[in-house]
N, C-alpha and C positions, 0 to 999 in steps of 0.2 A: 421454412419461410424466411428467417432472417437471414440466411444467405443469397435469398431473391433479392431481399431488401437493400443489401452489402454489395451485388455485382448490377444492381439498378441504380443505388449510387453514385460507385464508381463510372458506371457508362454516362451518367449527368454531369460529375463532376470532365469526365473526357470531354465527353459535347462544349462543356464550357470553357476549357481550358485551349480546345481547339478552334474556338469563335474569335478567340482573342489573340489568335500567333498571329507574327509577322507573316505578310506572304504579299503577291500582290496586289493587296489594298495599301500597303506603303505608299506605293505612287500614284494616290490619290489627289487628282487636284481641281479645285472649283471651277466650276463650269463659269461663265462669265453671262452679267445680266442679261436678259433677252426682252423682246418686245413681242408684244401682241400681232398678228401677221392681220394686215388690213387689204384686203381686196379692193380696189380700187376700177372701177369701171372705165372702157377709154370715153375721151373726151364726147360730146354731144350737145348742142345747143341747140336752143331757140330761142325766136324772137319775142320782145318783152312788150303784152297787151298794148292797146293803148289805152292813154287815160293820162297820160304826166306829157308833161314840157319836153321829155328827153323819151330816148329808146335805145334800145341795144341787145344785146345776144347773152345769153346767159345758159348755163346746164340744163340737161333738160332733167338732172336728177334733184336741183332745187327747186320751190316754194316761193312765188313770191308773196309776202305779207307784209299787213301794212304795218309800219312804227307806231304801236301802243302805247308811248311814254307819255307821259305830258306834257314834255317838250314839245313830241312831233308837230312837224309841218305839213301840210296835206301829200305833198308828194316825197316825204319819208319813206321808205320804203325799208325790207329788209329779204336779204337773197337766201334762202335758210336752206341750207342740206340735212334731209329730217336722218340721213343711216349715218350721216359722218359728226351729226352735231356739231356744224359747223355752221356760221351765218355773216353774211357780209351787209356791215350796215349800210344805207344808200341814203346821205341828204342831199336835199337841193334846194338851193335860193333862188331867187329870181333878184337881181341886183339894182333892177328900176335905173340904170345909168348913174347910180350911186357911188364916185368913189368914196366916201366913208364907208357904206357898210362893203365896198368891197374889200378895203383895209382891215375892218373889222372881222369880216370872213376868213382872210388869210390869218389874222394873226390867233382866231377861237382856232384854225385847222395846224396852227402850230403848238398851239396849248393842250389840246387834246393829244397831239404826240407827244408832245413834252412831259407828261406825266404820267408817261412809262419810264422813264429815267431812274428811277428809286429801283427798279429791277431789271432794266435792261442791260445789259453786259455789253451792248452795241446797238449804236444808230445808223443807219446806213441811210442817207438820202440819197435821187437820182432825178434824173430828168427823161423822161422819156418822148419822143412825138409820134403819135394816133398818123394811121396812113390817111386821113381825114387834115393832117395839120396842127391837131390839138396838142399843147405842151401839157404832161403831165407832172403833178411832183410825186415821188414816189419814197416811201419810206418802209423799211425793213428791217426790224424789228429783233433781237436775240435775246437770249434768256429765258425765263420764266414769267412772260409778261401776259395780259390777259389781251393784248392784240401783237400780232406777230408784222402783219402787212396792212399800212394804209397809203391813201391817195387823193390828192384832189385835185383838178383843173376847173379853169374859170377863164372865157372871154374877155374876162375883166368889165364889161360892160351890161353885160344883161344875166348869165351865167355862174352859177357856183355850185357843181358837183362833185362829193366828198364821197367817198368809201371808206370800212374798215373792219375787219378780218377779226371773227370773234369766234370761241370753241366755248359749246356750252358743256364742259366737262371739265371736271379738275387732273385729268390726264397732266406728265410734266411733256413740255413740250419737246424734248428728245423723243418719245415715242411717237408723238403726232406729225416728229418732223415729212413724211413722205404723203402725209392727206395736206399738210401746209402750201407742200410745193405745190400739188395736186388744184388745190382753189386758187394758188396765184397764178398757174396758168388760164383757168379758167374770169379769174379777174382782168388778165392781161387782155383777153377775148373781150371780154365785156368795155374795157376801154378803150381799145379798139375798132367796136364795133358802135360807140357810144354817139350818138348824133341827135340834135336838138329840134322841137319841133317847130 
């Protein structure tokens, strides 16, 4: 029996001795971080109910809902992607031939960008124009910010409509980079396609 016990030993103490030699786990070396793979559906739109001042084209895989803040203004609106957890806010003013508050307008839709600054790494503004005419200002956003892409154009005279690109997830925004581009295309559509009633 203790010779069972003496060559069961030695065959463990082998086993371990052999887990541990050099061989080709030497040139082991880390894999590099990966992302979560997001299927992404192609593009698809439709037209936006009526019921507001404005209209335009939007996914046909968002939600539109209305802005439940206490803020909102009756045709607040929000674009929401319920499988990307993604949602694009949408105000509008009506500017009554006001240039104060259209002053006023542009300078709250510069503040509201402006305070991502604490954690954006870059501001990108642009100017885009709507095959309609419409000048838009466009802003894009880097880093770790909790809006990546906003917008707004204004007639300056009766008109002031804002957007702005929200992810309800604490995902970092290198992994959501490909759904990001993904809603600014679909944003770009939307303004686009954006015309007043």
């Amino acid at each position: 029996m203790r010779f069972f016990l003496r060559c069961f030993s030695v065959l463990l103490a082998g086993l371990a001795l052999g887990s541990c030699s050099s061989g080709p786990s030497d040139d082991y070396t880390p894999k590099p971080k990966g992302f979560n793979r997001i299927d992404l559906p192609p593009h698809a739109y439709q037209q936006l109910a009526p019921g507001h001042p404005y209209t335009f084209q939007y996914s046909k895989y968002a939600r539109i809902l209305r802005d439940s803040s206490y803020l909102a203004q009756p045709h607040w609106i929000n674009v929401y992607y319920p499988k990307l957890q993604a949602n694009v806010q949408i105000t509008y003013s009506d500017l009554h031939n006001d240039p104060k508050l259209f002053n006023k307008m542009l300078e709250d839709a510069r503040k509201l960008t402006g305070k991502h600054q604490i954690k954006a790494t870059a501001i990108e503004e642009s100017m885009m124009q709507t095959p309609s005419g419409k000048k838009v200002a466009v802003f894009e956003l880097s880093g770790d910010v909790p809006s990546q892409f906003q917008f707004y154009t204004s007639d300056s005279t009766k008109h002031f409509f804002r957007g702005a690109l929200y992810f309800r997830t604490a995902v970092a925004n290198d992994s959501l980079a490909p759904v990001i581009d993904y809603v600014k295309q679909d944003i770009v559509k939307l303004v686009n396609t954006l015309q007043y009633r």
